[in-house]
C-alpha positions in Angstrom: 102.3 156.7 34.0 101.9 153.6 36.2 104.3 152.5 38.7 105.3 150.1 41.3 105.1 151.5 44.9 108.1 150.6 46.8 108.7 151.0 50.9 112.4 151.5 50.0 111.3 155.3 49.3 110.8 156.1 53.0 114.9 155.1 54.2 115.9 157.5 51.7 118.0 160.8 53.0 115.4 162.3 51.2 112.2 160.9 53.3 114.2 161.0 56.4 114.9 164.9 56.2 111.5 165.5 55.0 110.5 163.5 58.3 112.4 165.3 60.5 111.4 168.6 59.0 107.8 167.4 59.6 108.2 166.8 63.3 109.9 169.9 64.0 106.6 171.8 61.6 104.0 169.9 64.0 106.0 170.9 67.5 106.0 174.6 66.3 102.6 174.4 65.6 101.1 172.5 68.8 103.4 174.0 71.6 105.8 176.3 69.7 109.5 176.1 71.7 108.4 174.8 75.4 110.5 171.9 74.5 113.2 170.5 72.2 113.1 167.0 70.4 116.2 165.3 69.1 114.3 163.1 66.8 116.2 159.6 65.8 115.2 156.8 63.1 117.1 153.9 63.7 116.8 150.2 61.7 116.3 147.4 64.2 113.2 145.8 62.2 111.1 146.5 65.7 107.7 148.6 65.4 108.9 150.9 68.3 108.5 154.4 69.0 110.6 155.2 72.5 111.4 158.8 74.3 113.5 159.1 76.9 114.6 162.9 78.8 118.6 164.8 77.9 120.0 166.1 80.6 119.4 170.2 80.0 120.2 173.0 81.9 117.2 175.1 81.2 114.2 174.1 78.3 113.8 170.2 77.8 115.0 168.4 75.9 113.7 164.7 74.6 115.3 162.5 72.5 112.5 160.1 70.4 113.5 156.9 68.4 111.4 156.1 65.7 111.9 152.4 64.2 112.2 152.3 60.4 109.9 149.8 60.4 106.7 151.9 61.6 107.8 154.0 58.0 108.0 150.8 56.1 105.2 148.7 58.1 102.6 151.9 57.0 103.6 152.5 53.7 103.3 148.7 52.3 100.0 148.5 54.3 98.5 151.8 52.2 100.1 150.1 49.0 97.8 147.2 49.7 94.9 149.1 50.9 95.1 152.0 48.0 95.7 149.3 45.3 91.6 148.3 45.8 90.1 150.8 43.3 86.8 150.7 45.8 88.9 153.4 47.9 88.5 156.7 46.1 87.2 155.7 42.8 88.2 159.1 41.7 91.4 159.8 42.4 93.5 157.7 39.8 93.6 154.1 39.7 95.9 150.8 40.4 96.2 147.4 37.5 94.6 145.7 40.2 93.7 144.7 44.1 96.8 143.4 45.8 96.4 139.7 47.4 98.5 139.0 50.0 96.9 136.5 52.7 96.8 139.5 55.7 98.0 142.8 56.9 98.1 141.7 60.8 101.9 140.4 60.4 104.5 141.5 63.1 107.2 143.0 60.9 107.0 144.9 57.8 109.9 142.4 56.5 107.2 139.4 56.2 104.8 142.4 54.4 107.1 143.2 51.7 107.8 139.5 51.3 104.2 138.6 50.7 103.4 141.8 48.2 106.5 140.7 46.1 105.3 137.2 45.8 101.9 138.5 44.3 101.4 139.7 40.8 103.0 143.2 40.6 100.5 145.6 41.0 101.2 149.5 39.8 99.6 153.1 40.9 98.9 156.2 38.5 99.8 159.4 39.5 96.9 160.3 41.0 96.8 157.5 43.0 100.6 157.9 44.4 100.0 161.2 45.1 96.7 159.8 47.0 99.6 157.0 48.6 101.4 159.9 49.7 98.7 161.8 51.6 97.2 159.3 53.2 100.8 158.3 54.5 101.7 161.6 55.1 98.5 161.9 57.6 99.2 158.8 59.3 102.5 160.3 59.8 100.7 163.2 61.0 98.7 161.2 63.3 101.6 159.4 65.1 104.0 162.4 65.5 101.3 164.4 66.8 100.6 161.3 69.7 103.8 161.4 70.3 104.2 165.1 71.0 101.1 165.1 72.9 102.5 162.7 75.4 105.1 165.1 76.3 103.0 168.2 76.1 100.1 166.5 78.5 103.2 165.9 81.3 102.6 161.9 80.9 106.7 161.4 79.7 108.0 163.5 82.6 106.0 162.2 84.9 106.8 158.5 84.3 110.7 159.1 83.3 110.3 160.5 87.0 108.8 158.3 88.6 109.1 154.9 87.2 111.1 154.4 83.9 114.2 155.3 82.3 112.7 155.2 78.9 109.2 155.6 77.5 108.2 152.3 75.3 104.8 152.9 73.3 102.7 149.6 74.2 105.0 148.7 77.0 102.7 149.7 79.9 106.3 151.8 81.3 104.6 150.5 85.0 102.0 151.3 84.8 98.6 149.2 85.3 97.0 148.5 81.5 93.8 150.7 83.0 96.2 153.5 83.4 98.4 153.1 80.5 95.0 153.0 78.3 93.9 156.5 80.0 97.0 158.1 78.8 96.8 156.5 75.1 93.0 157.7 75.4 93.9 161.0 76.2 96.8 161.6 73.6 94.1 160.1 71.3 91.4 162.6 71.8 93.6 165.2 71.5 95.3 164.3 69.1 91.8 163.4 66.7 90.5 167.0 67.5 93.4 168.8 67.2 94.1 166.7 63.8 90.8 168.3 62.5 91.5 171.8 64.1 94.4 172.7 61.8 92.7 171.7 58.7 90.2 174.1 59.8 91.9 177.2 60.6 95.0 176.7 58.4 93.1 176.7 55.1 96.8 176.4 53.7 97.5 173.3 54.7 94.6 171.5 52.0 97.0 172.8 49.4 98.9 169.6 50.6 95.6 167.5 49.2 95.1 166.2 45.9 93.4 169.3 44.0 90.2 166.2 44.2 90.1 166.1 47.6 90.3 169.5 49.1 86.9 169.9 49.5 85.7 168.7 53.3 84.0 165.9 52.5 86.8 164.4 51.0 89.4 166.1 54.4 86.9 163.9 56.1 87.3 160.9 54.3 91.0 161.1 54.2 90.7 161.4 58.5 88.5 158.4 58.5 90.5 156.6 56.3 94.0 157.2 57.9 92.6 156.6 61.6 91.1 153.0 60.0 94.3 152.2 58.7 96.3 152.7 61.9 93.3 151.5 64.5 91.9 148.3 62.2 94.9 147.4 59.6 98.1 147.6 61.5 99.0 144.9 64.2 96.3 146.0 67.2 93.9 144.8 69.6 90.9 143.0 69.1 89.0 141.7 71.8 85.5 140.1 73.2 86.0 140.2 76.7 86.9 142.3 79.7 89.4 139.9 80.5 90.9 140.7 77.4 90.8 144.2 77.3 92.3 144.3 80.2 95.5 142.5 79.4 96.8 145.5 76.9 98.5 148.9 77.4 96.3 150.3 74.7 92.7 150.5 74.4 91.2 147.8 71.9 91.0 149.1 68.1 86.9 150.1 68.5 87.5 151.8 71.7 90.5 153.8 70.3 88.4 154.9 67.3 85.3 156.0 69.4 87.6 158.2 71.6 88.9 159.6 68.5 85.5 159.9 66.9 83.8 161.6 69.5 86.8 164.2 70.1 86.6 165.1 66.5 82.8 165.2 66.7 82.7 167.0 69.9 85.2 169.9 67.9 83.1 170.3 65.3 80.0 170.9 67.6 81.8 173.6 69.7 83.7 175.0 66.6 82.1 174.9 63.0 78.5 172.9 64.1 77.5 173.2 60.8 80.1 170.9 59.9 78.7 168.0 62.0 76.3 166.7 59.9 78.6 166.6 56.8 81.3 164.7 59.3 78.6 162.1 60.4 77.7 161.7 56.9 81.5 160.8 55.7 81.6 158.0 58.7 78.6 156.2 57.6 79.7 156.3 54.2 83.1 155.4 54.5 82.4 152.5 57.1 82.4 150.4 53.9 86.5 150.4 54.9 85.6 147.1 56.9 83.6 145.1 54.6 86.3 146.0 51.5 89.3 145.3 52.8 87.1 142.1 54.4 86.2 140.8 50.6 89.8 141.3 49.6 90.8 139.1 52.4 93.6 141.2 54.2 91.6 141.4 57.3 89.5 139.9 59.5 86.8 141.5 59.0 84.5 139.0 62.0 86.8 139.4 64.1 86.8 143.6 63.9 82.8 143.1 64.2 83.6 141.3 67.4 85.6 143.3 69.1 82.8 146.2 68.0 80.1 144.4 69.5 82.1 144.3 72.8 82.6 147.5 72.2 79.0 148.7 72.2 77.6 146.2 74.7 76.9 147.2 78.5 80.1 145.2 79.6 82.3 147.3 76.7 80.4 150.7 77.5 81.3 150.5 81.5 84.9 149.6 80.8 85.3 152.5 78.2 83.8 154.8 80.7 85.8 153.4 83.5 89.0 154.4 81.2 87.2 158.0 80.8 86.8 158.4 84.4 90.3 157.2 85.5 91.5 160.3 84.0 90.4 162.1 87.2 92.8 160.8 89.3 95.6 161.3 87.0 95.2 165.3 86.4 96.9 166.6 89.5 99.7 164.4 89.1 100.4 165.3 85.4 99.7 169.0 85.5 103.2 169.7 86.8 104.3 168.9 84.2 102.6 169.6 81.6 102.9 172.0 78.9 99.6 172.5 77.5 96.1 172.8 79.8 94.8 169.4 80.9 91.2 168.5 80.3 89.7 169.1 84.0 88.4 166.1 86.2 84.2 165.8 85.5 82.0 165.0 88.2 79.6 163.6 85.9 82.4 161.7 84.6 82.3 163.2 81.2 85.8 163.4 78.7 87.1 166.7 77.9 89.9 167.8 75.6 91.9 170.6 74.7 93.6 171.8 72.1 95.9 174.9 72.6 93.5 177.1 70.9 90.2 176.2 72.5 88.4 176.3 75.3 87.0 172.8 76.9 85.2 170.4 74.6 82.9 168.2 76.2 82.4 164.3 74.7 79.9 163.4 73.2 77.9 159.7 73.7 77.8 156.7 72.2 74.5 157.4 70.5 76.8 159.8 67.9 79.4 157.3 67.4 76.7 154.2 67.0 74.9 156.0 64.6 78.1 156.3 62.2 77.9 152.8 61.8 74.3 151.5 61.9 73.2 153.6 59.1 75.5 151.9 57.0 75.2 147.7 58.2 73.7 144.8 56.3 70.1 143.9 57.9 71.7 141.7 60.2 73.4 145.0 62.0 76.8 143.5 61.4 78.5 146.8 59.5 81.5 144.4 58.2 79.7 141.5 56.7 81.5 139.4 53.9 79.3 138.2 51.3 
């Protein structure tokens, strides 16, 4: 039976609870009861996540906001994405690719308006249940950021020191260097410990299409929910220092090679055999680009410029930079943090942890390079439009 997707579905009681339910699943499972979070979704058409301390007596206690409009802003931008039957060929099917003019609109209000003024466009089963997961791990993704900012001592230390409230992409005084070495950090983390539960909770795949529970196709979902949220929601693309600089997040390339080569790094230390099968899925799937590119809901050029930023010397020193400033920051966040930091590197290398593992070192940019090369048009541009 084909349907119409609707981002109505996520403000129901229904979604909400299941939301909630979700968040409380993911502390348990990262940090168990070190801390309580009174999690809030309120409607202010804002993409805004905020966290700000409760007074307590004894364990802490944090009280998040999530804006209904991350929900809404994620789901419409999957419906378009999902509707192009080049995604997944297998797994069900849409009547056709939506055509809205772009995805990179501030508000999910002006995204609903410019689905419902194309032709309507309906999803099998298959491919709402395919929706669902990939929303579901973008959901995963964001939660888990989140959480991590409070286990890795970042939100007591800056509700301490210099802010009432923590704003995501606010900077919450800090310099952007430094508010980009705490989004890289929560990043990293979060990509390898994203990875690490699929691994040792076989149960969890049972969530997966019955299609897509092989690891090639866990790996394609992770590459294609970390796209989505780096390259199709509102982000940062740059070709200049002077740019990069200006934001309290890393730029959308430099956000997805920390995440890559966490991930990577994880399946070198933990499952090695693994990492060519993971390297593999990246070149393969880098094809996300140049798709949504010919369907005309992204700019495509200007992704492949803020990638070739990215990769030059001038990119390369300033993501290292952000790797290195994480040195200075340890000592000051480790009293308050909940889970072991990654340990300041002489040679200036990024480490993460996850609760279960020892220190994983990162990898270089030869890895993360070769994800992409294998699979660009002769002119090495990986996200070229006929």
């Amino acid at each position: 039976m084909f349907l119409l997707l609707k981002s109505e579905e996520v403000v129901s009681e229904e979604s909400q609870q299941h939301f909630f339910k979700l968040v409380d699943f993911l502390i348990k499972e990262l940090i168990g009861d070190e801390f309580e979070l009174v999690t809030n979704i309120i409607d202010r058409d804002v993409f805004k996540i905020s966290i700000s301390g409760l007074p307590s007596q004894g364990k802490r206690i944090y009280s998040i906001n999530y804006d209904i409009s991350v929900f809404r802003m994620i789901y419409d931008v999957l419906y378009v994405t999902l509707s192009n039957n080049e995604f997944f060929p297998t797994v069900g099917s849409s009547t056709g690719a939506l055509a809205i003019p772009t995805l990179e609109v501030p508000s999910w209000g002006i995204l609903d308006i410019a689905i419902s003024g194309c032709e309507a466009v309906f999803f099998d089963d298959e491919r709402r249940e395919l929706h669902r997961l990939i929303y579901t791990l973008c959901l995963h993704f964001i939660i888990r950021h989140e959480i991590r900012h409070i286990a890795n001592g970042h939100i007591d230390y800056l509700l301490n020191r210099t802010v009432k409230e923590f704003v995501e992409q606010s900077g919450n005084g800090l310099a952007p260097v430094d508010s980009q070495t705490i989004e890289m950090d929560v990043d990293s983390c979060v990509s390898a410990g994203f990875l690490h539960g699929f691994l040792i909770i076989p149960e969890q795949l049972e969530s997966f299409p019955i299609k897509l529970r092989d690891l090639g196709s866990v790996f394609e979902c992770y590459f294609f929910a970390l796209r989505t949220l780096f390259y199709c929601l509102p982000s940062r693309k740059i070709s200049s220092r002077q740019e990069a600089e200006k934001f309290y997040h890393p730029n959308s390339t430099l956000r997805y090679f920390y995440s890559f080569t966490a991930a990577l790094s994880l399946l070198q230390h933990e499952r090695p055999e693994l990492v060519e099968l993971f390297g593999k899925t990246a070149q393969r799937t880098w094809s996300f680009i140049d798709i949504l590119g010919k369907q005309k809901v992204i700019d495509a050029d200007r992704i492949w410029k803020d990638y070739q930023w990215s990769m030059s010397d001038e990119g390369m020193t300033y993501a290292y930079m952000v790797w290195n400033n994480w040195d200075k920051w340890v000592p000051l966040f480790e009293p308050y943090a909940m889970l072991k930091l990654a340990p300041p590197n002489p040679e200036g290398l990024r480490e993460v942890y996850t609760p279960e593992l020892p220190t994983i070192p990162g990898l270089s940019i030869r890895a993360f390079e070769s994800s992409v090369h294998q699979s660009s048009d002769n002119t090495g541009n990986p996200f070229s439009i006929d």
